[in-house]
C-alpha positions as CSV (number, residue, x, y, z in Angstrom):
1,X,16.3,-19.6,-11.0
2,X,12.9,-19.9,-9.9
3,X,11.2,-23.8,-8.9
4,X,9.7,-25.3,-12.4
5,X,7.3,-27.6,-12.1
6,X,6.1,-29.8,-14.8
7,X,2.9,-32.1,-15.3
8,X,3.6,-35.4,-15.7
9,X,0.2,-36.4,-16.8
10,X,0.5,-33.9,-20.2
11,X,4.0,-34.2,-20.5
12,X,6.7,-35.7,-22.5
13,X,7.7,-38.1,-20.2
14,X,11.2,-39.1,-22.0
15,X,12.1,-35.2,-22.3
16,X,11.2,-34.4,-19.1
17,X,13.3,-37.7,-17.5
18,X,16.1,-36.2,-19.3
19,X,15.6,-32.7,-17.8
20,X,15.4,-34.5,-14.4
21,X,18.4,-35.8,-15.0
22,X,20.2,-32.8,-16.2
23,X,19.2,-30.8,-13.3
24,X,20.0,-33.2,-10.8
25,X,23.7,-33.7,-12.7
26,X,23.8,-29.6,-12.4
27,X,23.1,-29.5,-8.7
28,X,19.5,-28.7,-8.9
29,X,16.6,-29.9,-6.8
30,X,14.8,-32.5,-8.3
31,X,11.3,-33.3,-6.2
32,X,10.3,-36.9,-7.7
33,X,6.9,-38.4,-7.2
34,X,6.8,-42.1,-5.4
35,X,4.2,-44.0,-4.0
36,X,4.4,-42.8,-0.3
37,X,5.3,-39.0,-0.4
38,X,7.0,-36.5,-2.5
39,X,10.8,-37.2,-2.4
40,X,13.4,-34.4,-3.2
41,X,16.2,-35.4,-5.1
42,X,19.6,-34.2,-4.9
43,X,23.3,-35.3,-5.8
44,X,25.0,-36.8,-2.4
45,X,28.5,-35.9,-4.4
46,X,27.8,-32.0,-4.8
47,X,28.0,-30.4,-1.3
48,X,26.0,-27.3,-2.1
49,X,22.9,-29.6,-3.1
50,X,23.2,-31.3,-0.4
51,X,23.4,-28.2,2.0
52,X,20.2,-27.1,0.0
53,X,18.4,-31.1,0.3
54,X,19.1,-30.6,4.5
55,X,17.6,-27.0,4.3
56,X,14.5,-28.0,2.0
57,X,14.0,-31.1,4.3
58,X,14.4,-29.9,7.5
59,X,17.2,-32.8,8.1
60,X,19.8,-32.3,11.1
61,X,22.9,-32.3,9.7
62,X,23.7,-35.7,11.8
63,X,20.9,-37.3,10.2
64,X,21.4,-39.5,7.1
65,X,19.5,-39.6,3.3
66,X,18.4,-42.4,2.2
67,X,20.1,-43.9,-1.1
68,X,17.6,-44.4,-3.5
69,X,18.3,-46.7,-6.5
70,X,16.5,-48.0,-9.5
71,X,16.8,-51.3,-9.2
72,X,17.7,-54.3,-6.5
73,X,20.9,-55.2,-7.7
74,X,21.7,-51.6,-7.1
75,X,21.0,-51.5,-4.0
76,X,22.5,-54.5,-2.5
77,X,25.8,-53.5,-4.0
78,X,25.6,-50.9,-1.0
79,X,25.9,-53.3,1.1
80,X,28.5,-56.4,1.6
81,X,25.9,-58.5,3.5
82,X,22.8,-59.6,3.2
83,X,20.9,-61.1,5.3
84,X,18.1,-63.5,5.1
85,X,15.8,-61.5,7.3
86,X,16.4,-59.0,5.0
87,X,16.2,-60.7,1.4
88,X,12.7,-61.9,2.8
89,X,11.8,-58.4,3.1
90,X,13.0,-57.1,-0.4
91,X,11.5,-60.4,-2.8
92,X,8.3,-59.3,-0.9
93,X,8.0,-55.4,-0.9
94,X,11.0,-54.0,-3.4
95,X,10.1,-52.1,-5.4
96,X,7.9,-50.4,-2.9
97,X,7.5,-47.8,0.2
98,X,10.1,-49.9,2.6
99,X,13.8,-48.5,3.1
100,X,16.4,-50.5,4.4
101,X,19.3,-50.1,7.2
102,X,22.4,-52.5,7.1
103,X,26.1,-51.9,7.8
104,X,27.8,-50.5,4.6
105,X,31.2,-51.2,3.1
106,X,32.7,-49.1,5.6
107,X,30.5,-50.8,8.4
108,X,28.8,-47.2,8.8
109,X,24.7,-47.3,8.1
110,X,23.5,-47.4,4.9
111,X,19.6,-46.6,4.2
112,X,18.5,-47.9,0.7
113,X,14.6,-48.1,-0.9
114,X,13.6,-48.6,-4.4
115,X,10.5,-46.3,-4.8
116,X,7.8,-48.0,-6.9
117,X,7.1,-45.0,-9.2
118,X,7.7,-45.7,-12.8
119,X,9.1,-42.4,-13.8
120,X,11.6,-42.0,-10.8
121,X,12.4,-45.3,-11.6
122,X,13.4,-44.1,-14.7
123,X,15.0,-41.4,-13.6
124,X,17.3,-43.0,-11.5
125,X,18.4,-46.1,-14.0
126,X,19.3,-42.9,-16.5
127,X,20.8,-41.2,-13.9
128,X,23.1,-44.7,-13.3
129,X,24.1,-43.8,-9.5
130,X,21.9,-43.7,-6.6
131,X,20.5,-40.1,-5.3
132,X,19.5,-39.0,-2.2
133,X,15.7,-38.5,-1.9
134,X,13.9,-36.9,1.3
135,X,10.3,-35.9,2.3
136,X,9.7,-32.6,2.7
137,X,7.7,-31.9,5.8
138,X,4.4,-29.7,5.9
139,X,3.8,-27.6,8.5
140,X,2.2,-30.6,10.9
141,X,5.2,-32.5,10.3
142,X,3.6,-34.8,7.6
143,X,5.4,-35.3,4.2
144,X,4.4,-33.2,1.4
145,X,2.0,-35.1,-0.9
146,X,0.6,-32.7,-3.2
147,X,3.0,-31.1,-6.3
148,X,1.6,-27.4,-5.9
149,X,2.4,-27.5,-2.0
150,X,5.9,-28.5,-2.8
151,X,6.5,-26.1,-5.2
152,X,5.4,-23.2,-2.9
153,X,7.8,-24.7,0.0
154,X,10.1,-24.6,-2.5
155,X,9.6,-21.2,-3.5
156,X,12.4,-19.5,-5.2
157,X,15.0,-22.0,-5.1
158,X,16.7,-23.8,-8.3
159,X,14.5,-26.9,-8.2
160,X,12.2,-28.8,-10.6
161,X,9.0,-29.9,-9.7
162,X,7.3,-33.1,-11.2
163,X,3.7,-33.1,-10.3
164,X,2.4,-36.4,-11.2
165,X,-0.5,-35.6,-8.5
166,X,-1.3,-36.3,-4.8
167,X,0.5,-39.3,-3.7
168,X,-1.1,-42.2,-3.8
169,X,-0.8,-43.7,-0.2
170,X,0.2,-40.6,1.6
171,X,2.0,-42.6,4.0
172,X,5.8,-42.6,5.5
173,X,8.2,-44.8,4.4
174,X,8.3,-47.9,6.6
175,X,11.7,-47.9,7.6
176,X,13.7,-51.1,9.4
177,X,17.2,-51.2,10.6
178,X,19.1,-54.5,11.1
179,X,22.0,-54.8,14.0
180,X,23.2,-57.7,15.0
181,X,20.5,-60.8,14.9
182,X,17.5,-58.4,15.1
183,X,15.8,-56.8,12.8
184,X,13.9,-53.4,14.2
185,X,11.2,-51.3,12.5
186,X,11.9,-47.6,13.2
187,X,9.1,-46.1,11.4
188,X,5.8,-47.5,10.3
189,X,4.4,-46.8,7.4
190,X,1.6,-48.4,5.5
191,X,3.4,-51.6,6.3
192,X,3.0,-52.4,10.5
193,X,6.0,-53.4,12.3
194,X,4.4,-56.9,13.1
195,X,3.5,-57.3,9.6
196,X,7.1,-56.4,8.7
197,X,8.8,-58.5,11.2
198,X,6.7,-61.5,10.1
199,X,7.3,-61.2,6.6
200,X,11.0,-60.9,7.5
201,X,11.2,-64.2,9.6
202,X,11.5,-67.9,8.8
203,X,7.9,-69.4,9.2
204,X,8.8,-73.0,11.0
205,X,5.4,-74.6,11.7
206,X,4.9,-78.2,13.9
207,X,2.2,-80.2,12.9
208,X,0.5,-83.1,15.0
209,X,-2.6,-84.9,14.9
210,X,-5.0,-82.8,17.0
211,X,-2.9,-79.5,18.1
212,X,-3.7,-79.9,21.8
213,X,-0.5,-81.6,22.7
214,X,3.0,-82.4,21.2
215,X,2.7,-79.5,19.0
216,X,1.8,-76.9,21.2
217,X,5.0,-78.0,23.3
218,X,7.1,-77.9,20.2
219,X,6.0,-74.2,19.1
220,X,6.7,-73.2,22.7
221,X,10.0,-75.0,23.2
222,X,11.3,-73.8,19.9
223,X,10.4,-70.2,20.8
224,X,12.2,-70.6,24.1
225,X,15.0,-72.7,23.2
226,X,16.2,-69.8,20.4
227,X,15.9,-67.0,22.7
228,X,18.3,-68.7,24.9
229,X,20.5,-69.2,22.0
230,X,20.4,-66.3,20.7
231,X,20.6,-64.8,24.6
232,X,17.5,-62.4,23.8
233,X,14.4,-62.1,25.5
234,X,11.9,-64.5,23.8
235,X,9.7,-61.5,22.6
236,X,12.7,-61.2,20.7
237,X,12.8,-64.4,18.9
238,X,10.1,-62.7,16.1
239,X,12.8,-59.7,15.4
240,X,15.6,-62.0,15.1
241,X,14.1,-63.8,12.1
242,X,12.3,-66.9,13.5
243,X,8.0,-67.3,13.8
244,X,7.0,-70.7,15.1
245,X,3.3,-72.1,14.8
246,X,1.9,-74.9,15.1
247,X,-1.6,-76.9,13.8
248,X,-2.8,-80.4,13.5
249,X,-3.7,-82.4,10.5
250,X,-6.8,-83.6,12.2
251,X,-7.8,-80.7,14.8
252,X,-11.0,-78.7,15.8
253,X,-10.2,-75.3,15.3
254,X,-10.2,-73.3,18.5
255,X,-9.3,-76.5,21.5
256,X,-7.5,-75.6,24.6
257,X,-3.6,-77.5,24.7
258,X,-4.5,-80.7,26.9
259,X,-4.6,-80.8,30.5
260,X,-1.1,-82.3,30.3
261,X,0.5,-80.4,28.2
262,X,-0.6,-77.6,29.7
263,X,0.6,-78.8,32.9
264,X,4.1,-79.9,31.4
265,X,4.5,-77.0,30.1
266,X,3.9,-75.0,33.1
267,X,6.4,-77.3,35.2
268,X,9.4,-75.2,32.9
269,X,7.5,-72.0,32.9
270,X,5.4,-72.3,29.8
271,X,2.1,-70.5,29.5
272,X,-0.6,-72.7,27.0
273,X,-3.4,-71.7,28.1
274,X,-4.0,-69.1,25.5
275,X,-3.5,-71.7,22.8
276,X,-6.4,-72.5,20.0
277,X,-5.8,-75.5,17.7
278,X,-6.0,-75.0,13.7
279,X,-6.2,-77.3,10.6
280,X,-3.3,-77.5,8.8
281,X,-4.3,-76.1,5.4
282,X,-2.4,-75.7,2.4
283,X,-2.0,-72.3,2.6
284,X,-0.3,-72.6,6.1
285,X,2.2,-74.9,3.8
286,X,2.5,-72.8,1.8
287,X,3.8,-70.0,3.6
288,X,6.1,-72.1,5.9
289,X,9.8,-72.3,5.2
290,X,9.9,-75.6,7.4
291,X,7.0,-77.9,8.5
292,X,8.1,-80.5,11.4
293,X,5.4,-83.4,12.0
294,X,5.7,-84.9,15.0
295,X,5.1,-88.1,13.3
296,X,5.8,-90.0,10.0
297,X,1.7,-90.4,9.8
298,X,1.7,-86.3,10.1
299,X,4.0,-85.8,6.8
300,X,2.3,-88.2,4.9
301,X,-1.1,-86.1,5.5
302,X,0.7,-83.0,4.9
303,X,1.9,-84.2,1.7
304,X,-1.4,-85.3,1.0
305,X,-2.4,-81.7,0.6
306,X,0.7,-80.0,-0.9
307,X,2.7,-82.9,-2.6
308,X,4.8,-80.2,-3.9
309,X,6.1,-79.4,-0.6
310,X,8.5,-82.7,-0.2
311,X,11.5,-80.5,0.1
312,X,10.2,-78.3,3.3
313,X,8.7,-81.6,5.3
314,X,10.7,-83.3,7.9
315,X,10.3,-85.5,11.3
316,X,11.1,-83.5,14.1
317,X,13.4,-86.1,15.3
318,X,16.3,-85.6,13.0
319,X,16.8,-89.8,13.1
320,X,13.6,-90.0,11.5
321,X,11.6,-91.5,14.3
322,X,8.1,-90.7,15.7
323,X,7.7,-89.1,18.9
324,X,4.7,-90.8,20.5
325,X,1.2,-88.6,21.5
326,X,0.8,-88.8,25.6
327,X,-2.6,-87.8,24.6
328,X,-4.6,-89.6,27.8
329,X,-1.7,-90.6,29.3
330,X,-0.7,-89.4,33.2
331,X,2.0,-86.6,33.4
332,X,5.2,-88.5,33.4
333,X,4.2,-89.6,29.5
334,X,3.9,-86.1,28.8
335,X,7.3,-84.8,30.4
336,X,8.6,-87.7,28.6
337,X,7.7,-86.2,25.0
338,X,8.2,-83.0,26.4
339,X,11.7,-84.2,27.0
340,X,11.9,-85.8,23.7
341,X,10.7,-82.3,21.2
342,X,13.2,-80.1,23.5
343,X,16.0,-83.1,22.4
344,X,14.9,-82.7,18.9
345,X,14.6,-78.7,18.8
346,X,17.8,-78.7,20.0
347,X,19.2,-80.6,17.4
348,X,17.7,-78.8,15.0
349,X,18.7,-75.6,16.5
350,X,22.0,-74.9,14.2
351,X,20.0,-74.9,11.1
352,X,17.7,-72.7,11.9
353,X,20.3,-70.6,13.1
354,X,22.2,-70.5,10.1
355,X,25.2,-72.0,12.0
């Protein structure tokens, strides 16, 4: 039977969700549009649609599909786990052009997206299992983003076609895989790895008075401190679900860390100088899961802004007591609070953790 493709735009979008549907369940082709790219839809239970999925797609036979699914819940039932990096990922970009990689039920990889598009969205909650959808590669490699393209590739095989136009962002799935504590972008799409990884991570933000010196320590320490725990290196630290910063509730925007901290710092191998103090805003507040003041006075102005944020604001110390500023003190007050935040992170090291 010869591809038939169908125009969303003019269609009967009910009677042509159910043809969708009937194909696929017959072991036809399906090509869906999403956001991102064309996806072609096939049956992972009928071996001869699949055979024809790897063909269409160009896909080695050792390489996985991607479960698609119409909904959340549907997708973490895939998995037995999930992790925090991860749920951090999905409440921000799910439905959307992100696929995920976590162990499955048989602790083999499992790939799972929920495409945006309305109509494969419906498609696949009528369908009521998840499919296997794949790009279909041009010939420079790039996924196939217009409906008349596809349905030339296509050509002669048993496969429906919905044309719902050129795709709007044109862009690969980003696609991250999780092993272990790190999380690891193996495609970019139209969302960056670092914007990925950040969005993944548990914002922890120190606040002081001016930014120039116990908070600076703290943000360094803490970055430090977790890479040893986690025994990565501490460019790591980001992919394993942690982002540290740091700001004052009464800085200049753009200072240098203080001579001394920069000089206590450098004593354990810590590099300042490329530090820039910031306000604390409310927006920073906002987006932190954790804000650590360095001092009672510090929460009491951080609450000031964002009263709401009570439950996210702590001392550093975990018995509630300030940790004085060395500011224009000599060098042994300065490894003394230097001393005192690495005491405190380290307390507070298990909770971040998750242990």
């Amino acid at each position: 039977m010869p591809v038939r493709r169908h125009d969303l735009r003019t269609a009967d979008r009910a009677r042509l969700r159910d043809e969708a549907v009937a194909a696929l369940r017959a072991g036809a082709l399906v090509a869906l549009p999403t956001e991102s790219a064309y996806g072609l839809a096939a049956r992972p239970d009928d071996p001869a649609a699949v055979a024809a999925l790897r063909e269409a797609t160009r896909r080695p036979a050792d390489q996985p599909f991607v479960w698609h699914v119409a909904d959340r819940a549907a997708g973490e039932a895939l998995w037995p786990v999930m992790p925090p990096q991860v749920a951090r990922l999905l409440d921000r970009y799910w439905p959307g052009p992100l696929a995920v990689i976590l162990p499955g039920r048989d602790g083999q990889p499992v790939g799972v997206r929920v495409p945006a598009h309305d109509f494969t969205h419906a498609v696949l909650a009528a369908y009521g299992a998840p499919l296997w959808l794949a790009a279909v590669p041009g010939d420079d490699g790039a996924p196939l983003r217009d409906a008349a393209a596809l349905a030339a590739r296509l050509s002669m095989r048993d496969a429906l076609v919905v044309d719902d136009g050129p795709s709007p962002l044109g862009t690969p799935t980003t696609v991250v895989r999780r092993t272990g504590p790190r999380l690891e972008v193996l495609r970019e799409g139209i969302l960056t790895a670092a914007e990925t990884l950040h969005t993944a991570a548990q914002r922890i933000v120190f606040v002081c008075t001016g930014n120039t010196c116990r908070s600076p320590l703290a943000e360094a320490l803490a970055r430090d401190l977790c890479a040893r725990a986690l025994d990565v290196p501490v460019e790591d630290v980001l992919a394993c679900g942690l982002a540290f910063a740091s700001a004052g509730t009464g800085a200049l925007d753009g200072m240098p860390a203080s001579v001394g901290s920069l000089a206590a710092a450098a004593e354990i191998g810590f590099d300042l100088s490329a530090h820039q103090s910031r306000m604390v805003d409310r927006a920073t507040i906002e987006r932190a899961d954790r804000v650590y003041c360095l001092a009672a006075s510090h929460a009491r102005a951080v609450l000031a802004k964002l009263p709401s944020a009570k439950a996210k604001v702590a001392l550093l110390r975990p018995d509630g007591h300030d940790i004085a500023d060395p500011y224009g003190g000599d060098l042994d007050e300065y490894r003394a609070t230097r001393e005192q935040i690495a005491a405190a992170i380290r307390d507070r090291l298990a909770e971040w953790l998750g242990r």
